[in-house]
Jmol script that loads the backbone (N, CA, C; Angstrom):
load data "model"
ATOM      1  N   UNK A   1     132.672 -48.226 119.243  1.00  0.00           N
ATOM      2  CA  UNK A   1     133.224 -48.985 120.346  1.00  0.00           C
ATOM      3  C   UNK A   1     132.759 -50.437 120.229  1.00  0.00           C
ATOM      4  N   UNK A   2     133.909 -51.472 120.215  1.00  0.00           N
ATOM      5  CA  UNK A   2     133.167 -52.549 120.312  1.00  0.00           C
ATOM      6  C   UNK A   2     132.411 -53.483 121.143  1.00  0.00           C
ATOM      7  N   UNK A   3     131.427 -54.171 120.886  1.00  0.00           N
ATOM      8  CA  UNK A   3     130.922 -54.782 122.120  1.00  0.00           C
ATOM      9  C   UNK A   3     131.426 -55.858 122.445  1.00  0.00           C
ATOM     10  N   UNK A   4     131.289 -56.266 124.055  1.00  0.00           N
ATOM     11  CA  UNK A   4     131.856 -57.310 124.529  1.00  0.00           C
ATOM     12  C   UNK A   4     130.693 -58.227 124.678  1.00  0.00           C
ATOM     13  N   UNK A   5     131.460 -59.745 123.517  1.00  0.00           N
ATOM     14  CA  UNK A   5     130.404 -60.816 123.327  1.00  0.00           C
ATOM     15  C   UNK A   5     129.569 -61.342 124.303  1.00  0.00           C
ATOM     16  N   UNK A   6     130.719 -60.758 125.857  1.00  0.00           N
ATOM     17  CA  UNK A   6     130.804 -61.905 127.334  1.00  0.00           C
ATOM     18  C   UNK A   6     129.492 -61.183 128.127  1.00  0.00           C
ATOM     19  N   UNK A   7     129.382 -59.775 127.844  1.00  0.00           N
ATOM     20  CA  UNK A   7     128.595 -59.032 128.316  1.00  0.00           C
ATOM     21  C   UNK A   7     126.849 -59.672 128.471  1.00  0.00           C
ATOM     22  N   UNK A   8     126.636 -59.916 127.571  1.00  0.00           N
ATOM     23  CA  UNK A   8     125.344 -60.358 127.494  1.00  0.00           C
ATOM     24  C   UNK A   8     124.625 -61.502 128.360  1.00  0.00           C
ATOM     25  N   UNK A   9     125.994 -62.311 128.220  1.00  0.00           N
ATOM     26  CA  UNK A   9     126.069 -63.558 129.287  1.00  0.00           C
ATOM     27  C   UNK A   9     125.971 -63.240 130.706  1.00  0.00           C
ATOM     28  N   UNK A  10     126.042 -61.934 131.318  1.00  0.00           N
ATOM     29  CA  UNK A  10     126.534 -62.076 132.839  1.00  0.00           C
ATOM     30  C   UNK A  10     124.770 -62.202 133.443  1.00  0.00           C
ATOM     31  N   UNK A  11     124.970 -62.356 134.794  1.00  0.00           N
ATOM     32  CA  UNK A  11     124.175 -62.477 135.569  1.00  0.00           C
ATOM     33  C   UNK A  11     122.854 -61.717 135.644  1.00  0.00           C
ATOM     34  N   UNK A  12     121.480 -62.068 135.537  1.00  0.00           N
ATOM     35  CA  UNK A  12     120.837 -61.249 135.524  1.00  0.00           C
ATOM     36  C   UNK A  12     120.025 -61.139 137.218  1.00  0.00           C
ATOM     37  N   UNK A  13     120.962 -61.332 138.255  1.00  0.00           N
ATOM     38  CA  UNK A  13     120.326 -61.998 139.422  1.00  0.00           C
ATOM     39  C   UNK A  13     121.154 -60.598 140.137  1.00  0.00           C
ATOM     40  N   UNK A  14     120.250 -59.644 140.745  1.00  0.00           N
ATOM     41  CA  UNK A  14     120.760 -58.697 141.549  1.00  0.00           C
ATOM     42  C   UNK A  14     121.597 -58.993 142.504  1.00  0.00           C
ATOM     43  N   UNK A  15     120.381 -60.112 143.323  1.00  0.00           N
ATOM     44  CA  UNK A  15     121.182 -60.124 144.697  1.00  0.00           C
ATOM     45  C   UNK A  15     122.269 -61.136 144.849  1.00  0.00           C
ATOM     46  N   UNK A  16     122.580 -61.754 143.745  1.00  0.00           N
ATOM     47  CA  UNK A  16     124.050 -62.312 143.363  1.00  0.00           C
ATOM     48  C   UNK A  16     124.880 -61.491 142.927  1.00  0.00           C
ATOM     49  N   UNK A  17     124.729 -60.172 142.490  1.00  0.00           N
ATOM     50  CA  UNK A  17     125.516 -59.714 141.846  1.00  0.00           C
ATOM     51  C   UNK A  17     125.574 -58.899 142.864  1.00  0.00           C
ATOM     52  N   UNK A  18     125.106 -58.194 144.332  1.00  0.00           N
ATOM     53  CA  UNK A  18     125.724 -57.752 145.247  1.00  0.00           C
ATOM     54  C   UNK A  18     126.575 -57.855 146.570  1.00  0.00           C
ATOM     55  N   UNK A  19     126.129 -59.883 146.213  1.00  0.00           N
ATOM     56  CA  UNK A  19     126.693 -60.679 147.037  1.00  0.00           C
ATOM     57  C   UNK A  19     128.315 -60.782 146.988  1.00  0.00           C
ATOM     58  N   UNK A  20     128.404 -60.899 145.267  1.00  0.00           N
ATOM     59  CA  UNK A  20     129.872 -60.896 144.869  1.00  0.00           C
ATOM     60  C   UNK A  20     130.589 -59.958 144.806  1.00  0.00           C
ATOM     61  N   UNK A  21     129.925 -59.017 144.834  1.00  0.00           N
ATOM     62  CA  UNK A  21     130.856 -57.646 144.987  1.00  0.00           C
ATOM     63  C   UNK A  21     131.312 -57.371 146.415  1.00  0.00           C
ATOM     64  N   UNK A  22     131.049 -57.900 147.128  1.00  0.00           N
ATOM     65  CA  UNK A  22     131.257 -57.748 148.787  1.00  0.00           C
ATOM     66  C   UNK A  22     132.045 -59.619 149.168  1.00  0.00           C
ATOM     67  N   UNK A  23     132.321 -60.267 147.980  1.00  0.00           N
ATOM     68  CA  UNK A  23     132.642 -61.566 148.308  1.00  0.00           C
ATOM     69  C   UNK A  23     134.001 -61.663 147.415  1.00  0.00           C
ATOM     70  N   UNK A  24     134.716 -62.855 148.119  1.00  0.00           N
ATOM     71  CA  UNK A  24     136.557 -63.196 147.250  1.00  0.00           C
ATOM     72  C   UNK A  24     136.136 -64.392 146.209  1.00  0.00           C
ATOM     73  N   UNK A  25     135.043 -64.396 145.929  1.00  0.00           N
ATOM     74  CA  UNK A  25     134.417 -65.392 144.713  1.00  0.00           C
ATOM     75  C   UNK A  25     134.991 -64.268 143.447  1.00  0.00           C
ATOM     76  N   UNK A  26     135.481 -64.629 142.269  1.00  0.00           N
ATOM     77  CA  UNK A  26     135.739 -63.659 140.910  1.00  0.00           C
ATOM     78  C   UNK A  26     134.956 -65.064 139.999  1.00  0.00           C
ATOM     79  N   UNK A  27     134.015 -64.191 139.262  1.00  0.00           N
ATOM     80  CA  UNK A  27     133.253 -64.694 138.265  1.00  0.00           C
ATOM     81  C   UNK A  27     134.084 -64.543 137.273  1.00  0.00           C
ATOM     82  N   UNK A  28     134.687 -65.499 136.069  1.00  0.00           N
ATOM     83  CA  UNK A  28     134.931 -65.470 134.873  1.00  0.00           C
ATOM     84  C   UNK A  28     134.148 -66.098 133.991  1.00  0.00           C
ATOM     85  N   UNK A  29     133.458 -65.369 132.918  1.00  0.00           N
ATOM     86  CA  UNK A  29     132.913 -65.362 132.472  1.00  0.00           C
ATOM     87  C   UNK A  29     133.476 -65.535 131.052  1.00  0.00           C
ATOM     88  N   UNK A  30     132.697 -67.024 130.004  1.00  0.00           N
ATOM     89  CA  UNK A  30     133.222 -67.832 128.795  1.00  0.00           C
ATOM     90  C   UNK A  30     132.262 -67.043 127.896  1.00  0.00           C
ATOM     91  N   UNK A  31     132.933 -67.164 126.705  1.00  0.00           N
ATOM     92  CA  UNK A  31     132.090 -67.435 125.599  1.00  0.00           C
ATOM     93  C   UNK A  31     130.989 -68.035 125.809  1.00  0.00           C
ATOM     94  N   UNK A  32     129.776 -67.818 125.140  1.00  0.00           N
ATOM     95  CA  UNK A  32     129.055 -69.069 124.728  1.00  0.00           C
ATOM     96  C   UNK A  32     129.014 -70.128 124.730  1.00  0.00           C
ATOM     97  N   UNK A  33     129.862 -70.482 123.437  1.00  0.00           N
ATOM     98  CA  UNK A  33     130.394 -71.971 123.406  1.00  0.00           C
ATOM     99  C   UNK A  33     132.038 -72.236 123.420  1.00  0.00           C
ATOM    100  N   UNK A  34     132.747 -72.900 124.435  1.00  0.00           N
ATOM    101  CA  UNK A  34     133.794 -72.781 124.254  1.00  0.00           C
ATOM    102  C   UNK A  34     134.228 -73.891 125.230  1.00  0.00           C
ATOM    103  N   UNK A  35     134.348 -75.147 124.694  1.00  0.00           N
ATOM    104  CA  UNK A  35     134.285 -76.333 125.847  1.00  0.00           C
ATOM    105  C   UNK A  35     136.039 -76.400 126.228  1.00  0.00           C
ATOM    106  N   UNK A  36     136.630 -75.945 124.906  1.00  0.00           N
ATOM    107  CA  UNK A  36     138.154 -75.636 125.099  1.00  0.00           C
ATOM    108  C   UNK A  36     138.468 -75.322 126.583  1.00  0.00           C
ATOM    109  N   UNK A  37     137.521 -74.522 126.794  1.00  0.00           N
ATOM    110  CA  UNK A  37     138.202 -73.330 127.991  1.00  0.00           C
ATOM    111  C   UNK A  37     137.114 -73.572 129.172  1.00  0.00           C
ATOM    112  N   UNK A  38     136.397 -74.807 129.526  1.00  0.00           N
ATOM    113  CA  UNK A  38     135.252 -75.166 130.223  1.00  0.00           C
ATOM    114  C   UNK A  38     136.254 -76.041 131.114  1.00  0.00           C
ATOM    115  N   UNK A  39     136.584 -75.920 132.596  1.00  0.00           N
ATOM    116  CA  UNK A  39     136.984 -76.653 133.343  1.00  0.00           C
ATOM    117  C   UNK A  39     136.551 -78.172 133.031  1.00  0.00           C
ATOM    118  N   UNK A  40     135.383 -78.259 133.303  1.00  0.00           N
ATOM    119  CA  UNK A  40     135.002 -79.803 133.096  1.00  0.00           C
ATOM    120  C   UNK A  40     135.028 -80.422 132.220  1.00  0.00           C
ATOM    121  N   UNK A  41     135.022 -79.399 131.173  1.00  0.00           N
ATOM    122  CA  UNK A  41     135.346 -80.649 129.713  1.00  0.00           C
ATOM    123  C   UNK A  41     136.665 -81.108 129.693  1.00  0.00           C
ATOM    124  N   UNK A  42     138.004 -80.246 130.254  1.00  0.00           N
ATOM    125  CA  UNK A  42     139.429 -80.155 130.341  1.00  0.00           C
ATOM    126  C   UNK A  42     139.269 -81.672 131.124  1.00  0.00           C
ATOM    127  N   UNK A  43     138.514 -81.978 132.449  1.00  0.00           N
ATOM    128  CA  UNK A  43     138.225 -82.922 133.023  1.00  0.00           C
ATOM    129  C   UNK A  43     138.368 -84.013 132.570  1.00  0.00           C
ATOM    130  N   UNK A  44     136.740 -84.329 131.387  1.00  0.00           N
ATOM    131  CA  UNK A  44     136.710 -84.890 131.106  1.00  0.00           C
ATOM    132  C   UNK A  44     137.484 -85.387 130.009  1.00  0.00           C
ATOM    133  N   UNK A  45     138.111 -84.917 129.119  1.00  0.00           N
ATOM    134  CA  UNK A  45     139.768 -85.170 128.407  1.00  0.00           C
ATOM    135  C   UNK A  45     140.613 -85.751 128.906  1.00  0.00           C
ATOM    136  N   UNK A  46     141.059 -85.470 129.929  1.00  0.00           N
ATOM    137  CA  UNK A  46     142.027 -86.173 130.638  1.00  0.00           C
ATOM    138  C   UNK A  46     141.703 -87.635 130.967  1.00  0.00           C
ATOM    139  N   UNK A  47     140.133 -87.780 131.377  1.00  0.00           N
ATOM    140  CA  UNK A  47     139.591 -89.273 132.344  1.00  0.00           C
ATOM    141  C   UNK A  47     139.514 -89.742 130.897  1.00  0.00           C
ATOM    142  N   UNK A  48     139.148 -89.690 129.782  1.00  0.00           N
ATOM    143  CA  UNK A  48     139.057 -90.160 128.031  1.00  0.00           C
ATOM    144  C   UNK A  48     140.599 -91.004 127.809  1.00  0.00           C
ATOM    145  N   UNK A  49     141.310 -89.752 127.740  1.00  0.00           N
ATOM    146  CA  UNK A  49     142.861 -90.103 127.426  1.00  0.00           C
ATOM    147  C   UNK A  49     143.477 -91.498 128.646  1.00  0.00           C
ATOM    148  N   UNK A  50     143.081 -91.647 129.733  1.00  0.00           N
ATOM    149  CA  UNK A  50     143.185 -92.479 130.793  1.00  0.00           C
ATOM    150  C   UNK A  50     142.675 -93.783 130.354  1.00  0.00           C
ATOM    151  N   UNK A  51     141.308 -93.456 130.157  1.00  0.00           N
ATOM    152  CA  UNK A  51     140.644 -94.591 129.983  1.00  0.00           C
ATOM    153  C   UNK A  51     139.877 -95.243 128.862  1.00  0.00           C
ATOM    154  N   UNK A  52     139.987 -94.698 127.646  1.00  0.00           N
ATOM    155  CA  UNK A  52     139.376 -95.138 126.423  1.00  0.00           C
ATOM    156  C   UNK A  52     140.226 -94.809 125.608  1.00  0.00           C
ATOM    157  N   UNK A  53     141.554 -94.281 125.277  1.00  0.00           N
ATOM    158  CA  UNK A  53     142.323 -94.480 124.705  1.00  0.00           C
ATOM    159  C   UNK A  53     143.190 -95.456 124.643  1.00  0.00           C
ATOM    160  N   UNK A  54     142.841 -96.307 123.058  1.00  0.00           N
ATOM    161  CA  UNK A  54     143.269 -97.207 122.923  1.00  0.00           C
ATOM    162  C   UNK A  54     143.078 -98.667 123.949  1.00  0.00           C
ATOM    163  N   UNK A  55     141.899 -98.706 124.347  1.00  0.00           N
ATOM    164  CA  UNK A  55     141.564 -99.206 125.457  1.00  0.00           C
ATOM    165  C   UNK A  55     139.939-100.062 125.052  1.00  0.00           C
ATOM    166  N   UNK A  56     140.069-101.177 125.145  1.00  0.00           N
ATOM    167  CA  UNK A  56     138.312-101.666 125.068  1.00  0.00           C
ATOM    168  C   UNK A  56     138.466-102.220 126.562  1.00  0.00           C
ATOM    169  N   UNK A  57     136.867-102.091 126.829  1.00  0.00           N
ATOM    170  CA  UNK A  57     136.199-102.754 127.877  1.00  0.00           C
ATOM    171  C   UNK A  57     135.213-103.729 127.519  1.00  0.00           C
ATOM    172  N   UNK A  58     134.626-104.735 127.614  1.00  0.00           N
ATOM    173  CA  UNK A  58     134.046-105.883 126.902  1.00  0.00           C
ATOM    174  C   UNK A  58     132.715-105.704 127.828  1.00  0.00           C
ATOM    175  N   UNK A  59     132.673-105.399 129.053  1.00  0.00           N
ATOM    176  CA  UNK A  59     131.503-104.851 129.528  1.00  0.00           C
ATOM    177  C   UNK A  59     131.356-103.832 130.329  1.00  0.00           C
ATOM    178  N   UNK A  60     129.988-103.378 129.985  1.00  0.00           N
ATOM    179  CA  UNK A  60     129.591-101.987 130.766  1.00  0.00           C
ATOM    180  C   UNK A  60     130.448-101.580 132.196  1.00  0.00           C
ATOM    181  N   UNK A  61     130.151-102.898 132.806  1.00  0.00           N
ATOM    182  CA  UNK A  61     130.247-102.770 134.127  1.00  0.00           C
ATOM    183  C   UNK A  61     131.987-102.398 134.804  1.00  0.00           C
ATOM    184  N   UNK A  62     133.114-103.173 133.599  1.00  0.00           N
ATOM    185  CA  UNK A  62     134.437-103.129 133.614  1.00  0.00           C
ATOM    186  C   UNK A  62     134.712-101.577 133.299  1.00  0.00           C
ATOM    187  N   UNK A  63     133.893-100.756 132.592  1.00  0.00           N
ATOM    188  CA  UNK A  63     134.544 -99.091 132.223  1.00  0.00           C
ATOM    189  C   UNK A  63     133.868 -98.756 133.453  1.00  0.00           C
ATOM    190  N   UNK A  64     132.521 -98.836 134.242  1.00  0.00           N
ATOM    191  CA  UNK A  64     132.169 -98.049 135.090  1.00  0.00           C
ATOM    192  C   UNK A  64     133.066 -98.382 136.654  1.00  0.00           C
ATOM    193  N   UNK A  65     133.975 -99.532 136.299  1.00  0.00           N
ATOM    194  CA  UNK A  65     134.724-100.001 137.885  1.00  0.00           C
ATOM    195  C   UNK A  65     135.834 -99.118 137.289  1.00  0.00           C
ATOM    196  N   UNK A  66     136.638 -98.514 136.003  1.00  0.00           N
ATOM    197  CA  UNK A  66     137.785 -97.971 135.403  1.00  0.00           C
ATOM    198  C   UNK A  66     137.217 -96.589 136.158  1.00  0.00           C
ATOM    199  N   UNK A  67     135.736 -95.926 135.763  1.00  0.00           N
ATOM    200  CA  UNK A  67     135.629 -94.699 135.914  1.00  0.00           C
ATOM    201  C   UNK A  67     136.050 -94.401 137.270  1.00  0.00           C
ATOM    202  N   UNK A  68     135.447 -95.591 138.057  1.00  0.00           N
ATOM    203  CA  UNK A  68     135.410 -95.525 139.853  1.00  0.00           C
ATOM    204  C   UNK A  68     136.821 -94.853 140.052  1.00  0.00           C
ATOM    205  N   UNK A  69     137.409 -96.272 139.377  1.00  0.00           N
ATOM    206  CA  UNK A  69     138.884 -95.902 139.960  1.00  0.00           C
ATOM    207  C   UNK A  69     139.705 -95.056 139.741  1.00  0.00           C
ATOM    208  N   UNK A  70     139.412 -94.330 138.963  1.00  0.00           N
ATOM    209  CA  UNK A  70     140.369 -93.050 138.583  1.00  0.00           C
ATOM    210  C   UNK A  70     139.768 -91.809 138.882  1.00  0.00           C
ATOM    211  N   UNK A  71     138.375 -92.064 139.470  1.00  0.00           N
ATOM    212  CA  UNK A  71     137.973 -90.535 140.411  1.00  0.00           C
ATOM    213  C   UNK A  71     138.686 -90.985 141.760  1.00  0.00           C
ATOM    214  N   UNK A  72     138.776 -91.951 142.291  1.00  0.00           N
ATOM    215  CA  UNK A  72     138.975 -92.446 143.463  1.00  0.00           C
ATOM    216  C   UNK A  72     140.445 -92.582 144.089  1.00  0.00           C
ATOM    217  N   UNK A  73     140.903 -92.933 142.540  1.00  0.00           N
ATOM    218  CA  UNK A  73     142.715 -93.289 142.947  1.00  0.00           C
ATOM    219  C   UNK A  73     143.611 -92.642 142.037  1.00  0.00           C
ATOM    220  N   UNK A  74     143.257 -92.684 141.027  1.00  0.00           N
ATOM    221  CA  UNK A  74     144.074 -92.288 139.442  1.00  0.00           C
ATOM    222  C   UNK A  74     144.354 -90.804 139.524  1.00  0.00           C
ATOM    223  N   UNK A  75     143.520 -90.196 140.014  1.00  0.00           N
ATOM    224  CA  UNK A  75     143.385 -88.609 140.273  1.00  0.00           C
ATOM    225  C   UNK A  75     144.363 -88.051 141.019  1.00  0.00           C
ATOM    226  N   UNK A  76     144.834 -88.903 141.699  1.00  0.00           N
ATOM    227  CA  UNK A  76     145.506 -88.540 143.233  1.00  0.00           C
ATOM    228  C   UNK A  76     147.402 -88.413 142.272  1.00  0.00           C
ATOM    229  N   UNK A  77     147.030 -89.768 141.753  1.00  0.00           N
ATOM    230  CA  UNK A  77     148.573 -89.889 141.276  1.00  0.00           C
ATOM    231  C   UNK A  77     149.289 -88.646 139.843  1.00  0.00           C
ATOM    232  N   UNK A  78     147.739 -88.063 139.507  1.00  0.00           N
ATOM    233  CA  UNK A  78     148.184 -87.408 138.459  1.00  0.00           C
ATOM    234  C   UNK A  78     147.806 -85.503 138.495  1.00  0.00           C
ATOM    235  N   UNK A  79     148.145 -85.379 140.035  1.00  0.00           N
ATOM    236  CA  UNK A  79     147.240 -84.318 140.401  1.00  0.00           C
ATOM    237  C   UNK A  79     148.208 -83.277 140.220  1.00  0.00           C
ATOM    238  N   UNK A  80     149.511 -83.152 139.607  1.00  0.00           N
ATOM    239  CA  UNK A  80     150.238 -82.079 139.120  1.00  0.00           C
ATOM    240  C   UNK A  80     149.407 -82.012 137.402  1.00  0.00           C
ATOM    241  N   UNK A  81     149.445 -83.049 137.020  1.00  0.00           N
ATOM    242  CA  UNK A  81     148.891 -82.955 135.106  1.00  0.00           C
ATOM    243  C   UNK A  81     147.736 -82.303 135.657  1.00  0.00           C
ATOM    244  N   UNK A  82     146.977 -82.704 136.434  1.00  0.00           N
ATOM    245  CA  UNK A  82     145.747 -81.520 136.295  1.00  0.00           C
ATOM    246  C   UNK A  82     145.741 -80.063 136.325  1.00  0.00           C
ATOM    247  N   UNK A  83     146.609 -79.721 137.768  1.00  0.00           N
ATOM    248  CA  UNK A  83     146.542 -78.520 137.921  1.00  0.00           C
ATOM    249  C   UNK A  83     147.531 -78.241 136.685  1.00  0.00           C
ATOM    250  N   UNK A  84     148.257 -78.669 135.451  1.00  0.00           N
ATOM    251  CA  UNK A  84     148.791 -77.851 134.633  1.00  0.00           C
ATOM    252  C   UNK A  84     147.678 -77.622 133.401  1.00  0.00           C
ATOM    253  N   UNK A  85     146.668 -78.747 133.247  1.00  0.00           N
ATOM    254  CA  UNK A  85     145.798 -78.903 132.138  1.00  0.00           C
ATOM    255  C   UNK A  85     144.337 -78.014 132.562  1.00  0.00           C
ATOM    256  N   UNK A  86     144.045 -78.203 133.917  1.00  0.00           N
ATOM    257  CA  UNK A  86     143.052 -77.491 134.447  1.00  0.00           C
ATOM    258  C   UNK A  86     142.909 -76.574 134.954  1.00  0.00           C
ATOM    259  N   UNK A  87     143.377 -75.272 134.396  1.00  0.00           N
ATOM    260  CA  UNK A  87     143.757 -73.624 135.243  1.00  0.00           C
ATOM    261  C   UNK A  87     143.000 -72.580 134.629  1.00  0.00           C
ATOM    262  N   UNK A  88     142.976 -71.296 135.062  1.00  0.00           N
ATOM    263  CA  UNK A  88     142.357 -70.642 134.163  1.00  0.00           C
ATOM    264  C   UNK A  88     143.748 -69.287 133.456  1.00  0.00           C
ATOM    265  N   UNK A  89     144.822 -70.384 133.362  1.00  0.00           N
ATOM    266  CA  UNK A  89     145.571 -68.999 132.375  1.00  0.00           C
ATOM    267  C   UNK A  89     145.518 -69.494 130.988  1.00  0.00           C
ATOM    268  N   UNK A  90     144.437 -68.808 130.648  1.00  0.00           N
ATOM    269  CA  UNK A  90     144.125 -68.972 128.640  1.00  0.00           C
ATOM    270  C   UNK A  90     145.620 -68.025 128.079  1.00  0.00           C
ATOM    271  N   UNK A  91     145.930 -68.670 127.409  1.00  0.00           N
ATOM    272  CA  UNK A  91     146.102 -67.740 126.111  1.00  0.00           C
ATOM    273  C   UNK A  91     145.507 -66.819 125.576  1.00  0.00           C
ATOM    274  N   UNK A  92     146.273 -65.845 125.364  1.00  0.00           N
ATOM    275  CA  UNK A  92     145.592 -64.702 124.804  1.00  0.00           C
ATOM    276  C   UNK A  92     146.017 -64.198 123.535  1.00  0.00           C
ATOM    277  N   UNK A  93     145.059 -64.333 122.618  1.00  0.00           N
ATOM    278  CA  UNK A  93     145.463 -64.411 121.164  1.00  0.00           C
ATOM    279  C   UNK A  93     144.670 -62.928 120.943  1.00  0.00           C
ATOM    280  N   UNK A  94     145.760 -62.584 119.955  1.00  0.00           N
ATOM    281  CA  UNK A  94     145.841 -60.852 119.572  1.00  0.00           C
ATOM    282  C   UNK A  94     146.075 -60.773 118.496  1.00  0.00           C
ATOM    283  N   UNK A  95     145.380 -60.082 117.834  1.00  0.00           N
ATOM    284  CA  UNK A  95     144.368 -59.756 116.318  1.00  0.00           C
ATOM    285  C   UNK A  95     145.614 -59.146 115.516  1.00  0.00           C
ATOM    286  N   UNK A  96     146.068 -59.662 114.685  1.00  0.00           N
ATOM    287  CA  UNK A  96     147.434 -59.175 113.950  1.00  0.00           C
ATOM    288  C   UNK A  96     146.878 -58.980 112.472  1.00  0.00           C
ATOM    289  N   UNK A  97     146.419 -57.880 112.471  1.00  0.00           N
ATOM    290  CA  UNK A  97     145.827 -57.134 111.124  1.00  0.00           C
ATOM    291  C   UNK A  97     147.215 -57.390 109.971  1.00  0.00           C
ATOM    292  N   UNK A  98     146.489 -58.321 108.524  1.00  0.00           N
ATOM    293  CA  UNK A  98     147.347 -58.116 107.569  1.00  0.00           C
ATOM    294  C   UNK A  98     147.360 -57.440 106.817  1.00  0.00           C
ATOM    295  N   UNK A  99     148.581 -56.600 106.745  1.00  0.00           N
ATOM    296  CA  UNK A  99     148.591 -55.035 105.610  1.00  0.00           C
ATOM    297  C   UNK A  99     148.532 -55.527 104.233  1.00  0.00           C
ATOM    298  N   UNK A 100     147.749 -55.290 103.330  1.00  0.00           N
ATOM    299  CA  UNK A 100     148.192 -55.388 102.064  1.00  0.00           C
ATOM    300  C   UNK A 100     149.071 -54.246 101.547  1.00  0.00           C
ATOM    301  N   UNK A 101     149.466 -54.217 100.495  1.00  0.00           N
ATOM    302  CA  UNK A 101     150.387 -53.626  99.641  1.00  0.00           C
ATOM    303  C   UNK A 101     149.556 -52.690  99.207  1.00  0.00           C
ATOM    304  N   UNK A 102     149.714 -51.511  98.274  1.00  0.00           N
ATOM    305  CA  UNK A 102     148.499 -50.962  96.957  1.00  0.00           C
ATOM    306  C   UNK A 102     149.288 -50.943  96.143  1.00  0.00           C
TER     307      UNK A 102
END
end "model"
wireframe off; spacefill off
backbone 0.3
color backbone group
């Protein structure tokens, strides 16, 4: 039987883990490493592509007034691209064994 990689990862905190069973919180639980599929990195991709693509700032202070403004305002205007870039329906990729010949 095989093991599940995700298993190892879960919670080792009882009284969280009886909290949620009696709660509408659903834990999904990542890989290890997998920033692909990490809400916040999806985040931070998007604020990149906004604001440092193809883009210089000549001082510090001009990217940190860019960052302001696009948690503040930029977000608002592009808040369908998020919810399509920031969800949790992964793809689900399925193991297609190749037959050889004999």
């Amino acid at each position: 039987m095989p093991v599940n990689p995700l298993k190892k990862h879960k919670s080792q905190n009882k009284e969280l883990d009886s909290y949620l069973k009696n709660s509408r919180i659903k834990i999904q639980y990542l890989p290890p490493y997998s920033p692909n599929l990490n809400p916040i990195e999806r985040l931070w991709k998007v604020m990149r592509e906004n604001l440092t693509y193809n883009k210089i700032y000549s001082k510090f202070a001009e990217f940190t007034d860019a960052v302001s403004f696009f948690f503040n305002h930029k977000i608002q205007d592009i808040a369908e691209e998020l919810r399509s870039r920031i969800n949790d329906n992964f793809e689900i990729i399925r193991h297609n064994p190749v037959q050889l010949s004999s």
